[in-house]
N, C-alpha and C positions, 0 to 999 in steps of 0.2 A: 504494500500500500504506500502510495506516494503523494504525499499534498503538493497539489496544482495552482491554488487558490482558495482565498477565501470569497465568497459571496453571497448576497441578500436573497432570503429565498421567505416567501410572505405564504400563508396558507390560505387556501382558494376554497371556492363551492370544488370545485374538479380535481383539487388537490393541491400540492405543490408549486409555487410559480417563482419565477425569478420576480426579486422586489424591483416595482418599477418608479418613473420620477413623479406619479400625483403620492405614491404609498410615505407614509410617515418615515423620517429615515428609523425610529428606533421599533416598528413593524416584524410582524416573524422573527427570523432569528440569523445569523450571519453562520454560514454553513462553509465547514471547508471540502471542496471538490477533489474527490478521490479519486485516483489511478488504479487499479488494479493490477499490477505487472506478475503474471504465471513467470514462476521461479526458473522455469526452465527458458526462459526468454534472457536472463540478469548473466551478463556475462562477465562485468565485472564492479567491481565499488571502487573508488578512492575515498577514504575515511578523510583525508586532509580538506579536498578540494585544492582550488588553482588558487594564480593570483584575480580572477574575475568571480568566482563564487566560494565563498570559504566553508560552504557544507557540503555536507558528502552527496558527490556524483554517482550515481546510477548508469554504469551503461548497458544497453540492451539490444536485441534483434528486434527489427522492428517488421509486423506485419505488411508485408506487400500487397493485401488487400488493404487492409484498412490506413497505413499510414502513421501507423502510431503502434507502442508496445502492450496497450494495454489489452485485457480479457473485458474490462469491464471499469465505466467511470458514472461514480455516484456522489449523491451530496450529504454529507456526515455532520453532526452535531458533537459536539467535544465532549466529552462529559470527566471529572475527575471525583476519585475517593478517594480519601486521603491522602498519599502522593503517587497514585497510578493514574495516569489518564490514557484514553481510548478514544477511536469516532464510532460511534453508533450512526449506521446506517437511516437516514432518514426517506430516502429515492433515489432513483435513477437518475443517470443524467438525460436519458429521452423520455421518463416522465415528467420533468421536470420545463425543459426545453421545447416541448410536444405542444405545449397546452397556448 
């Protein structure tokens, strides 16, 4: 699982939607958008990074169909207990992006 971004995602009659510019900015909840990367895709990590990104780099094969590494990109809510934190699943990225 790899974070892509963070963004505004407001809840709809239809479900899920990206917050738009009438919605309140503090509206729904700021969702980080998830990558999916199948482990057999990860060819390799640099823990360091370079001198242009100082976290750790992912690299991967990327799908010839689809153009990207992922199986699957969804939108996550953070959640923390005591000092573990996680993304709980909230939607897809084409439920989300569909509507």
């Amino acid at each position: 699982m790899v974070q892509l971004n963070w963004i505004g995602i407001v809840s709809g009659e239809k479900g899920w939607r990206l917050r738009g510019p009438k919605d309140p900015k503090n509206s729904g909840l700021t969702a980080a958008l998830i990558g999916y990367v199948p482990y057999e895709n990860i060819v390799s990590v640099d823990w360091e990074g370079d001198e242009y990104y100082s976290h750790a780099q992912i690299f991967c094969h990327f799908d010839a169909r689809q153009g990207e590494p992922y199986e699957k990109l969804a939108y996550c809510e953070r959640k923390q207990d005591r000092h573990v934190e996680w993304n709980s699943e909230i939607a897809t990225y084409e439920e989300v992006n569909l509507l």
